[in-house]
KERO-440186 format. One record per atom (N, C-alpha, C, O, CB): residue in three letters; atom name; x, y, z. Coordinates in steps of 0.1 Angstrom, whole numbers. Glycine has a CB too. Example, Ala and Ser with C-alpha at 12.3 -4.5 7.8 and 13.67 -1.06 7.14 Angstrom:
% residues 2
    r   a      x      y      z
  ALA   N    132    -57     78
  ALA  CA    123    -45     78
  ALA   C    132    -33     78
  ALA   O    142    -33     85
  ALA  CB    113    -45     90
  SER   N    128    -22     71
  SER  CA    137    -11     71
  SER   C    129      0     79
  SER   O    134     11     80
  SER  CB    141     -6     57
***
This chain:
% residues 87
    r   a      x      y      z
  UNK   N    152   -384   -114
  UNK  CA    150   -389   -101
  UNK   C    146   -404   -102
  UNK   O    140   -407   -112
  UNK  CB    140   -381    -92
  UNK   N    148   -412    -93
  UNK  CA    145   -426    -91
  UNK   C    133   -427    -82
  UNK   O    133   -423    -71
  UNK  CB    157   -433    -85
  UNK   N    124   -434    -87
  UNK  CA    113   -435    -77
  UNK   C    111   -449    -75
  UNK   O    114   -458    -84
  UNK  CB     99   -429    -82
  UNK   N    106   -452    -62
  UNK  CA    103   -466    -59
  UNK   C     97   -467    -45
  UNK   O    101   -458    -37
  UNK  CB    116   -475    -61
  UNK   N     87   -477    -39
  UNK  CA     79   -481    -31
  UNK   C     91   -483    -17
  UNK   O     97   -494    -17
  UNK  CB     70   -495    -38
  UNK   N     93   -475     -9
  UNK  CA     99   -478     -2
  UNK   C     92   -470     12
  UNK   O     85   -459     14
  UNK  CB    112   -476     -8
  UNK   N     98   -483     23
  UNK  CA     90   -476     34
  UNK   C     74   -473     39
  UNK   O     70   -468     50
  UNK  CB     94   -465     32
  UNK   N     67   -477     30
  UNK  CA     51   -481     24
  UNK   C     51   -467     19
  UNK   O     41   -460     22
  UNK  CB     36   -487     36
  UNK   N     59   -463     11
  UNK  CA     55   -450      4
  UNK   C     61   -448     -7
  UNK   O     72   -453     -9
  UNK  CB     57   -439     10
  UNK   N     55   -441    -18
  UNK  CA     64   -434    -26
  UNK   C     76   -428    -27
  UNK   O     73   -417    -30
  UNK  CB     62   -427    -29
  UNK   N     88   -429    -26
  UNK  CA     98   -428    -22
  UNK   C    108   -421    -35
  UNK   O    107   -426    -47
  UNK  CB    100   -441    -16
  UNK   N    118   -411    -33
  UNK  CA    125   -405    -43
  UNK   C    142   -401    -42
  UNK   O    148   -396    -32
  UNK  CB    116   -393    -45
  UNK   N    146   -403    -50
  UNK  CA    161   -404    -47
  UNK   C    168   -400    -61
  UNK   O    161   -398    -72
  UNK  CB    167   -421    -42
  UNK   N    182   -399    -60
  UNK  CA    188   -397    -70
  UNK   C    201   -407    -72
  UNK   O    208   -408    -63
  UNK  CB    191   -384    -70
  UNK   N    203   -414    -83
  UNK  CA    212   -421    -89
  UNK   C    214   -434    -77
  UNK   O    225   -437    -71
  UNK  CB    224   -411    -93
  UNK   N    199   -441    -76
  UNK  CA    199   -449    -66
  UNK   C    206   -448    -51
  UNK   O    212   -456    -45
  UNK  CB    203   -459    -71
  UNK   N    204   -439    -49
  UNK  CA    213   -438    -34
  UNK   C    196   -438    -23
  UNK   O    191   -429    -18
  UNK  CB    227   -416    -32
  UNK   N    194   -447    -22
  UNK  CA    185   -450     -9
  UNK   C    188   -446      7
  UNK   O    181   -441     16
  UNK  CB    185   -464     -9
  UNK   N    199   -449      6
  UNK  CA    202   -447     16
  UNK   C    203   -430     24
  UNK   O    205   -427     35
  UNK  CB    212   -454     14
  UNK   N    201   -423     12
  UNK  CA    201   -405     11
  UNK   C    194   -401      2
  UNK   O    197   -393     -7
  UNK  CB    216   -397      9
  UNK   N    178   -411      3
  UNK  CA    169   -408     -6
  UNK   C    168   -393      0
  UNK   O    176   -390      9
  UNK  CB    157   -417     -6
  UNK   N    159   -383     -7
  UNK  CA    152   -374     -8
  UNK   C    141   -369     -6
  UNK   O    141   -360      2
  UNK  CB    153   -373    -14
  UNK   N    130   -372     -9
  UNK  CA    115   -374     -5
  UNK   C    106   -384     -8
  UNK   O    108   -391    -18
  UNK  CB    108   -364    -10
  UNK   N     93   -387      3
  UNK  CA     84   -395      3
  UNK   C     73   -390     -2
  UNK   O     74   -378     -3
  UNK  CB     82   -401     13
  UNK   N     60   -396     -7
  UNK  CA     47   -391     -6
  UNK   C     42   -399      3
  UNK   O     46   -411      2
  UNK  CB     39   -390    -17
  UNK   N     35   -397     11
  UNK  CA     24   -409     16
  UNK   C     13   -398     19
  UNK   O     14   -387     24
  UNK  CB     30   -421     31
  UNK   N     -1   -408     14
  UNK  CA    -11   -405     14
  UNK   C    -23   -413     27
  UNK   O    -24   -425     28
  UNK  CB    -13   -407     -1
  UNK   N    -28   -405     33
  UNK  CA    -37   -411     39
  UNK   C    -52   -409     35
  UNK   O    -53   -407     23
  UNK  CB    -35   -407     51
  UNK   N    -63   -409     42
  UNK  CA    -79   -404     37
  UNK   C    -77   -390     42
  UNK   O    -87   -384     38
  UNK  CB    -95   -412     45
  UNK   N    -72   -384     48
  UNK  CA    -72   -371     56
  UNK   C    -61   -362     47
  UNK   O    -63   -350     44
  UNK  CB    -67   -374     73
  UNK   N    -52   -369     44
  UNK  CA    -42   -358     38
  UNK   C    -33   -364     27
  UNK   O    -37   -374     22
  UNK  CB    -32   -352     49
  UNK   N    -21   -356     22
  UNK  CA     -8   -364     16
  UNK   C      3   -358     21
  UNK   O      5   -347     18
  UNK  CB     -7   -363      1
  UNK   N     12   -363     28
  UNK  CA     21   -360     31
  UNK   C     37   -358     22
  UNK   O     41   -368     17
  UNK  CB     20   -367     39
  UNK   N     42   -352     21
  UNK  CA     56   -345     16
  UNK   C     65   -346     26
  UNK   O     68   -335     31
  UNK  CB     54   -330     12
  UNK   N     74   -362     32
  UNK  CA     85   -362     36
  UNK   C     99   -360     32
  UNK   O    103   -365     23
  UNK  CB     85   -368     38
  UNK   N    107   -351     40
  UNK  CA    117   -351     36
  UNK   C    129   -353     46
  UNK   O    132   -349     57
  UNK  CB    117   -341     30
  UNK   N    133   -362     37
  UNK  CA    150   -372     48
  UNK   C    156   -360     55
  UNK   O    155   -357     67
  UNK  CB    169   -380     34
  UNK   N    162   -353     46
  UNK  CA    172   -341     50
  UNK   C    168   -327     48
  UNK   O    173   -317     43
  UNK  CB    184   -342     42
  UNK   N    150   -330     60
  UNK  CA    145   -316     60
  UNK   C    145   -308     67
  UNK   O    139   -297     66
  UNK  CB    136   -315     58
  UNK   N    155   -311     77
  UNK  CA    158   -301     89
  UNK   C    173   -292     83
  UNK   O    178   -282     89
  UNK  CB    161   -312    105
  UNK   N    176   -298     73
  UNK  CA    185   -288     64
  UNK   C    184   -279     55
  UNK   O    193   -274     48
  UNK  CB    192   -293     59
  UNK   N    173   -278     56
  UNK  CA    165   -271     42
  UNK   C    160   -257     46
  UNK   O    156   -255     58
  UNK  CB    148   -281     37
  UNK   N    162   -245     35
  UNK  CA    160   -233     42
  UNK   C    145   -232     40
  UNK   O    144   -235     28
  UNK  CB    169   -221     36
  UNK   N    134   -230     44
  UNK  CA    122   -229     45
  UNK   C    115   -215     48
  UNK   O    106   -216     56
  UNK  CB    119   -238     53
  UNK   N    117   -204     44
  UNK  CA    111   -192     43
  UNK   C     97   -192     47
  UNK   O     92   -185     56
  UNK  CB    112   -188     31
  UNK   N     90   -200     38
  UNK  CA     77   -200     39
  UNK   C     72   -205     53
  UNK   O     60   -203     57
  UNK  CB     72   -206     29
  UNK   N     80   -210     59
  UNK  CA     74   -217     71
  UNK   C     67   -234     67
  UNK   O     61   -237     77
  UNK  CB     61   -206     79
  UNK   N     65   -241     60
  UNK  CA     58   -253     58
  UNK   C     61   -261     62
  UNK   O     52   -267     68
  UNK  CB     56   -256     51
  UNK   N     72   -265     63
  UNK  CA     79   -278     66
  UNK   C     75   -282     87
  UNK   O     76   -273     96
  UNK  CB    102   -273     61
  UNK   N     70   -294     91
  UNK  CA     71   -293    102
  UNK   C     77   -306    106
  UNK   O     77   -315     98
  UNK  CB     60   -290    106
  UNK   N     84   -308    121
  UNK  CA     93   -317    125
  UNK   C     99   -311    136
  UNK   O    101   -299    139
  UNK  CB    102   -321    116
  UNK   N    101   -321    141
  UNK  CA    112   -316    154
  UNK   C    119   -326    155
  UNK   O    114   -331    165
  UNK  CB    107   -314    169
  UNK   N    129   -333    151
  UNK  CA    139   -345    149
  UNK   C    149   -339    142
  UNK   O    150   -328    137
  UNK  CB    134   -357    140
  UNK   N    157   -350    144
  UNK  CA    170   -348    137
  UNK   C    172   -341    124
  UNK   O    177   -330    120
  UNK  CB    174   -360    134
  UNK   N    168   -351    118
  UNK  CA    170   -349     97
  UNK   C    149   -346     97
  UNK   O    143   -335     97
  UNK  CB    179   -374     83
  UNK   N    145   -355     96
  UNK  CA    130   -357     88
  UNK   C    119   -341     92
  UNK   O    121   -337    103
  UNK  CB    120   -375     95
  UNK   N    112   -336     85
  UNK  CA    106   -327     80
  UNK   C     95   -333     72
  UNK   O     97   -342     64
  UNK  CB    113   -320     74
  UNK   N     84   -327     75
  UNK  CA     75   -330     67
  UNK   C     56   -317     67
  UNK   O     49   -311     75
  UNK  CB     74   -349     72
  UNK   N     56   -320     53
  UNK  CA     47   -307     51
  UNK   C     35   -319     50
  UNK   O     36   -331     49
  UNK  CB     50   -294     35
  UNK   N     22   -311     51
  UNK  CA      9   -323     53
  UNK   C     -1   -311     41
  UNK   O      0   -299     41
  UNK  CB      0   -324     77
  UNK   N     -7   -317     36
  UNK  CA    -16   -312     27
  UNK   C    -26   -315     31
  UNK   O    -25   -327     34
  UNK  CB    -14   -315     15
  UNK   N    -39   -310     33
  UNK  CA    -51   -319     29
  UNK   C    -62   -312     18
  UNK   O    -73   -318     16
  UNK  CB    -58   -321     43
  UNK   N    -59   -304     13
  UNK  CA    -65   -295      8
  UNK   C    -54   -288     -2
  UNK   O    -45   -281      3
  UNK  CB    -70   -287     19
  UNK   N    -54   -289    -18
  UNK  CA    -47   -285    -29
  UNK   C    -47   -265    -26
  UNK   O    -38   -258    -31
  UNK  CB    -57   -293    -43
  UNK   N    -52   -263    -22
  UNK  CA    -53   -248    -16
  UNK   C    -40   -243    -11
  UNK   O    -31   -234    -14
  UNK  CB    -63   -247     -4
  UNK   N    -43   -256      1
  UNK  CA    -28   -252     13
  UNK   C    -17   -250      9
  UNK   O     -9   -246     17
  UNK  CB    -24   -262     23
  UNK   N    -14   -253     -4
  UNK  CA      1   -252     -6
  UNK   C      4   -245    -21
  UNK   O     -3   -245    -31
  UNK  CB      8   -268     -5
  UNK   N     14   -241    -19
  UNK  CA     18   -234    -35
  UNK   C     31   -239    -38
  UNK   O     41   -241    -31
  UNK  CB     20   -215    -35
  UNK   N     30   -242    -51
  UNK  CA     42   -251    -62
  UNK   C     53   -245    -58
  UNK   O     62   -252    -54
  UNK  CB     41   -248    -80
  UNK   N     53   -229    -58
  UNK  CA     69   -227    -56
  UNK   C     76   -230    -43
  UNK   O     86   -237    -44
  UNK  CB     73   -212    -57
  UNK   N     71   -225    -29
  UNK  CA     80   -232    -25
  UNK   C     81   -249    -18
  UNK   O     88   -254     -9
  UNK  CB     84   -222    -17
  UNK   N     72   -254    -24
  UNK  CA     73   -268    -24
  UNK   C     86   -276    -35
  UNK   O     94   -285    -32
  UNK  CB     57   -273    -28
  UNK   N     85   -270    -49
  UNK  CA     92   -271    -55
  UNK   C    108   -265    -50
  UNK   O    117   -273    -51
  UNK  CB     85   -267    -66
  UNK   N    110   -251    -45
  UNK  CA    121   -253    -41
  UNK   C    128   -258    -31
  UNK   O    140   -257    -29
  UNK  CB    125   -246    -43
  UNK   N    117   -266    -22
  UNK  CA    121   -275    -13
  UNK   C    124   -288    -19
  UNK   O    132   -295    -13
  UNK  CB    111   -277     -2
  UNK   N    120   -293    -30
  UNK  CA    124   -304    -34
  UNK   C    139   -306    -38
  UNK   O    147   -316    -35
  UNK  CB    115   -306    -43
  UNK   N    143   -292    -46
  UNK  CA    154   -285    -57
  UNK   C    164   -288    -46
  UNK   O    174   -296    -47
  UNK  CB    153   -265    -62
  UNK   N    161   -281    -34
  UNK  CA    171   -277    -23
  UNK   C    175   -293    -14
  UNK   O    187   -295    -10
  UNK  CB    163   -264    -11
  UNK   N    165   -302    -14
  UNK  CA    168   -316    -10
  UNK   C    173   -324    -17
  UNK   O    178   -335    -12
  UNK  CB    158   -321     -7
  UNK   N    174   -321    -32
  UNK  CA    184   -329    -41
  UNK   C    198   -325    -41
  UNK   O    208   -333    -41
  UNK  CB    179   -327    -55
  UNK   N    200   -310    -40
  UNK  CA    213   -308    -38
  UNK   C    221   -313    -24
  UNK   O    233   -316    -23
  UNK  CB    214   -293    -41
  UNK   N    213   -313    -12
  UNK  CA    215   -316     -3
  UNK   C    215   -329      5
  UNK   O    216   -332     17
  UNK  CB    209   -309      0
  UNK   N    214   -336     -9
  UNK  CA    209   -355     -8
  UNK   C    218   -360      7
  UNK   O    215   -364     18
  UNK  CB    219   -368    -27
  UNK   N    231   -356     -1
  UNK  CA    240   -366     14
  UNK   C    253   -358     20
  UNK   O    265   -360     22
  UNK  CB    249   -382      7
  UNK   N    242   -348     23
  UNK  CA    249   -332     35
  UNK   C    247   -342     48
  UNK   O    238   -349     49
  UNK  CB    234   -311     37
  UNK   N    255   -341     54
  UNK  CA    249   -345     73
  UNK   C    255   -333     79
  UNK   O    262   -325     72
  UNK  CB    258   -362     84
  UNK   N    251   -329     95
  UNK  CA    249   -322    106
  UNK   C    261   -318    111
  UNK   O    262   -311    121
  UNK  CB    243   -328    115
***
């Protein structure tokens, strides 16, 4: 994956395609956030992901508790394959 400061965030993509990046981090004092471009396409079982828009999705952490690797990780898996799916 390609990482770079984009957007005032951490920003993640594959084979430079910005334009159908993949996920952000951004961190506040309250939380860290886990955006995702194309997260209203993403199958989410667990329920985490929140949004009501188009494409963007995003899970909020504030607390290392709140979340578990797997299905964060296969939200990530599933947003790479899904880089530059549209509606």
């Amino acid at each position: 994956m390609d990482e770079a400061i984009k957007w005032n965030r951490v920003t993640y993509t594959l084979n430079g395609n910005w334009h159908h990046w993949i996920c952000g981090i951004e961190r506040t004092r309250k939380y860290v956030s886990f955006i995702f471009h194309k997260g209203a396409l993403l199958d989410d079982p667990a329920g985490i992901l929140h949004g009501e828009g188009q494409w963007l999705r995003t899970i909020r952490v504030s607390d290392l508790a709140d979340i578990a690797a797997s299905p964060l990780n296969n939200l990530i898996r599933q947003a790479a394959l899904k880089q530059t799916e549209m509606k």
